[in-house]
C-alpha positions as CSV (number, residue, x, y, z in Angstrom):
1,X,5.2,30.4,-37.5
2,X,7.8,27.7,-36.7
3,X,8.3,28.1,-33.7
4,X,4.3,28.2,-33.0
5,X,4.2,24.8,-34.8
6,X,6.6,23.5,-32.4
7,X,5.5,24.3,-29.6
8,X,2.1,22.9,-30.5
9,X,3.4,19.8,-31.2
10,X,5.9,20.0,-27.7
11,X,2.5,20.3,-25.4
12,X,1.1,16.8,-27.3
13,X,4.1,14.5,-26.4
14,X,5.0,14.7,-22.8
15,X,8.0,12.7,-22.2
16,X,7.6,11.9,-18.0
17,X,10.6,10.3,-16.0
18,X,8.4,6.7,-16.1
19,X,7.5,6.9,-20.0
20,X,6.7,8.8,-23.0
21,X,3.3,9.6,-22.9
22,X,1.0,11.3,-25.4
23,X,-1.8,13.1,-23.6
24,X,-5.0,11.2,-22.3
25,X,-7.8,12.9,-24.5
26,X,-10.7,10.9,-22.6
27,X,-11.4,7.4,-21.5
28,X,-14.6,5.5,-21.5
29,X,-15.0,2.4,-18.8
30,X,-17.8,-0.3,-19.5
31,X,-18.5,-2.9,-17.6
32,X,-20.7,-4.4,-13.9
33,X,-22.6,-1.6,-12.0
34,X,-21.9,1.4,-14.6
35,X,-24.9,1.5,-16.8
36,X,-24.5,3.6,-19.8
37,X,-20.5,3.7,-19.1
38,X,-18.3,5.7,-17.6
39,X,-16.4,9.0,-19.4
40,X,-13.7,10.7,-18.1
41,X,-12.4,14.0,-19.9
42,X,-9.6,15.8,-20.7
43,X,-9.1,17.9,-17.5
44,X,-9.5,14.9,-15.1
45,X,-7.0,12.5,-17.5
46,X,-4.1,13.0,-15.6
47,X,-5.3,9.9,-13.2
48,X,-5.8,7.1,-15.5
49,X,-1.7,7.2,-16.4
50,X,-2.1,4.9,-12.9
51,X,-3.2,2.3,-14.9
52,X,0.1,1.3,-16.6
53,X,-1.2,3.5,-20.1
54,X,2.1,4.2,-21.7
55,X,4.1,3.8,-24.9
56,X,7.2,2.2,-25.6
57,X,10.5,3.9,-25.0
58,X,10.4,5.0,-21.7
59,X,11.9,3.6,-18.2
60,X,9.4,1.5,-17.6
61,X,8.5,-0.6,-20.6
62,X,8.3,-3.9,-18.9
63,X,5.3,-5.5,-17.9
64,X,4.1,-9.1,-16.6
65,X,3.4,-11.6,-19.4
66,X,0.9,-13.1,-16.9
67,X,-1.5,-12.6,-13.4
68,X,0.6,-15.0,-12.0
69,X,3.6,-13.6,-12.6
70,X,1.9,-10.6,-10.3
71,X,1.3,-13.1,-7.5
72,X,-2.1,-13.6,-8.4
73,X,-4.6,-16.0,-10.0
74,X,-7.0,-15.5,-12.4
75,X,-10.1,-15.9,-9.5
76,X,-8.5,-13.1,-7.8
77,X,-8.9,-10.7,-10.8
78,X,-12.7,-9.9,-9.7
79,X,-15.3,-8.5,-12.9
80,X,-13.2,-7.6,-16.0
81,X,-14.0,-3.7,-17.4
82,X,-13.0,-2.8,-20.3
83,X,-11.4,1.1,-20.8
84,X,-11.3,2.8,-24.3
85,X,-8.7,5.7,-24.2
86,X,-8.4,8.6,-26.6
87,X,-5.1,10.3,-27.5
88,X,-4.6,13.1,-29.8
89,X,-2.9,10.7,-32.2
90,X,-5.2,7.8,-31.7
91,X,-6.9,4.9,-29.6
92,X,-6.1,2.4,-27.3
93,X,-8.0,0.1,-24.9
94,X,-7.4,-1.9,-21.7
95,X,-8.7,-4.2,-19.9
96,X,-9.5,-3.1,-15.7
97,X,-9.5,-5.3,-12.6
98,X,-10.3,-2.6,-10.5
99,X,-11.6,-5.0,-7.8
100,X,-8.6,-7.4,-8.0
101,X,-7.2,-8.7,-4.6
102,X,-4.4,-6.3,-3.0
103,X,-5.6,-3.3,-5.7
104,X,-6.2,-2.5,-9.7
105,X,-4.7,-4.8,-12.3
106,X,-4.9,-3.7,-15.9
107,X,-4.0,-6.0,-18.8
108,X,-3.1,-4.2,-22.2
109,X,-3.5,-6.4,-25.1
110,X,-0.5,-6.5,-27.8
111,X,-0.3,-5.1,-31.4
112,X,-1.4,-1.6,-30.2
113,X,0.1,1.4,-31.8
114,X,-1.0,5.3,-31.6
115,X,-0.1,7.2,-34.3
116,X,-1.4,5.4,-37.4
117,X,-2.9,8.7,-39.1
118,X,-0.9,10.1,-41.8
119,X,-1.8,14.0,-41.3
120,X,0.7,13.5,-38.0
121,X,4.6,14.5,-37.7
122,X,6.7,11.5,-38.2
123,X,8.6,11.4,-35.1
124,X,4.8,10.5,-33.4
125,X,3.5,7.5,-35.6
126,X,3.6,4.1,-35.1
127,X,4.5,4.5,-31.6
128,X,3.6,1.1,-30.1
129,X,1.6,1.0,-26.9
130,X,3.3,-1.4,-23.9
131,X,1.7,-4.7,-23.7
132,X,1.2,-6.9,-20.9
133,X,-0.3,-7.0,-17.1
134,X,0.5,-4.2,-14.7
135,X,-0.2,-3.6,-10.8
136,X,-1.7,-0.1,-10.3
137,X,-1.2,1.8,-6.7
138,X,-4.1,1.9,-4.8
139,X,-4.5,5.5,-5.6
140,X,-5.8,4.7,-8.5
141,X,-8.9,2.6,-7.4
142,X,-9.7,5.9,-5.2
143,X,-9.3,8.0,-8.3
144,X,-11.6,5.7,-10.7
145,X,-14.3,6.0,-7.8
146,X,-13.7,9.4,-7.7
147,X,-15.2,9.4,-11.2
148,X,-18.2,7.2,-10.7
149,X,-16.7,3.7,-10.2
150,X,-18.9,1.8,-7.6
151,X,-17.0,1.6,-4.2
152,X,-17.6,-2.2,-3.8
153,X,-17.9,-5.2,-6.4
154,X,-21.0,-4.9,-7.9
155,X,-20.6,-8.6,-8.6
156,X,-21.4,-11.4,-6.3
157,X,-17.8,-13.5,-5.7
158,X,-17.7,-17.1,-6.2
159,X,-16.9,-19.1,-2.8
160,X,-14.5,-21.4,-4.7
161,X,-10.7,-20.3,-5.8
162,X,-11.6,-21.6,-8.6
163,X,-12.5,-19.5,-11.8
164,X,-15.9,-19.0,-12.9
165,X,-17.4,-20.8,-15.9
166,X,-17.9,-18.8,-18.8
167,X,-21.6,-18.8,-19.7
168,X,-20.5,-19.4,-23.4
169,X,-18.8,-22.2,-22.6
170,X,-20.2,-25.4,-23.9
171,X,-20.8,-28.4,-21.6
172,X,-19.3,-31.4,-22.2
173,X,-22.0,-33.3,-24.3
174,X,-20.5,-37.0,-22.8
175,X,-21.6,-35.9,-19.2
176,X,-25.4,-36.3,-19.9
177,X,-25.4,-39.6,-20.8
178,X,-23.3,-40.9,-18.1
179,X,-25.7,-38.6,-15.4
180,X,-29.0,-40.7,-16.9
181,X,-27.7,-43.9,-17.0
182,X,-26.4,-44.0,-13.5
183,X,-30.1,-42.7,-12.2
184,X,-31.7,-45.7,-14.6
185,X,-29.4,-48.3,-12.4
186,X,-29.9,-46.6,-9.2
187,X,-34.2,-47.0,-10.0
188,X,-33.6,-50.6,-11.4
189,X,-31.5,-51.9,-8.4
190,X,-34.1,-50.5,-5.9
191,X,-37.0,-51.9,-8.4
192,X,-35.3,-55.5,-8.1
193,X,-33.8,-55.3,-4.7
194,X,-37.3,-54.1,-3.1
195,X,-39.6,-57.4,-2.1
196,X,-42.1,-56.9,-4.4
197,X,-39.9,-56.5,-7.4
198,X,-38.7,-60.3,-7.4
């Protein structure tokens, strides 16, 4: 019965020469051109560890604390996803450039853990999922198409560098003003510099 137990809990944490990893129940991907999401399942997981997924303690625990520090700016990110995985011991969640200029980009936001439930050996809570921005190999853009990811950016690309506005962003309430007392000037000086307006 022991050693039954053990080997149970050997084939949930598969430590891999890049990190420990605990394995990929399924992942669900929302965001431009996939209407009602995106699911891929446990026998097709094997893909998504191309996105940087990984928990702390292995070789490769660093990440960069910003795009730029990839050689990118945030206008060449491309439309933002947003990827919910499921472990055996609990949730994490990503953010996806799969668009991004030169191949995927995945941000994983701090304070993530797996592990947190308390019917689960010791030795596999609180083990801290690796934070920060990660550059995925091509492969893995192929791979998320593969599994219903839209070949081409469903969303149109803004001509400038510059970033998009946020539509939630508010505009600044002095601009108004300034915009309708130039255009009362602009009709007064042609109302008086016209000859019948003397």
């Amino acid at each position: 019965m022991l050693f039954a137990g053990l080997v149970a809990i050997a084939t949930v944490v598969v430590t891999g020469p890049a990190s420990a990893k605990v394995d990929i129940a399924e992942a669900d991907i929302t965001g431009p051109g996939l209407k009602g999401g995106l699911r891929i399942e446990a026998a097709d997981t094997y893909g998504l560890w191309d996105s940087g997924i990984g928990t702390q303690g292995g070789l490769d625990d660093t990440r960069a604390d910003s795009v730029e520090e990839l050689g990118l700016t945030p206008a060449d990110l491309g439309p933002r996803y947003r990827v919910t995985y499921r472990f055996g011991i609990g949730r994490a969640s990503q953010h996806l450039y799969p668009y991004a200029r030169g191949g995927p980009v995945t941000y994983t936001p701090e304070g993530q853990e797996l592990g947190r439930r308390r019917d689960i050996p010791d030795f596999l809570r609180n083990m801290p999922i690796t934070a920060g921005w990660y550059r995925s190999p091509l492969v893995f853009f192929q791979y998320l198409v593969d599994h219903g990811l839209p070949d081409t950016n469903p969303v149109p690309t803004v001509a400038t560098r510059e970033r998009a506005p946020d539509r939630d962003t508010p505009r600044d309430p002095r601009g108004a003003p300034w915009a309708t007392i130039l255009v009362v000037l602009s009709g007064l000086a042609a109302l008086f510099g016209s000859p019948g307006g003397r």
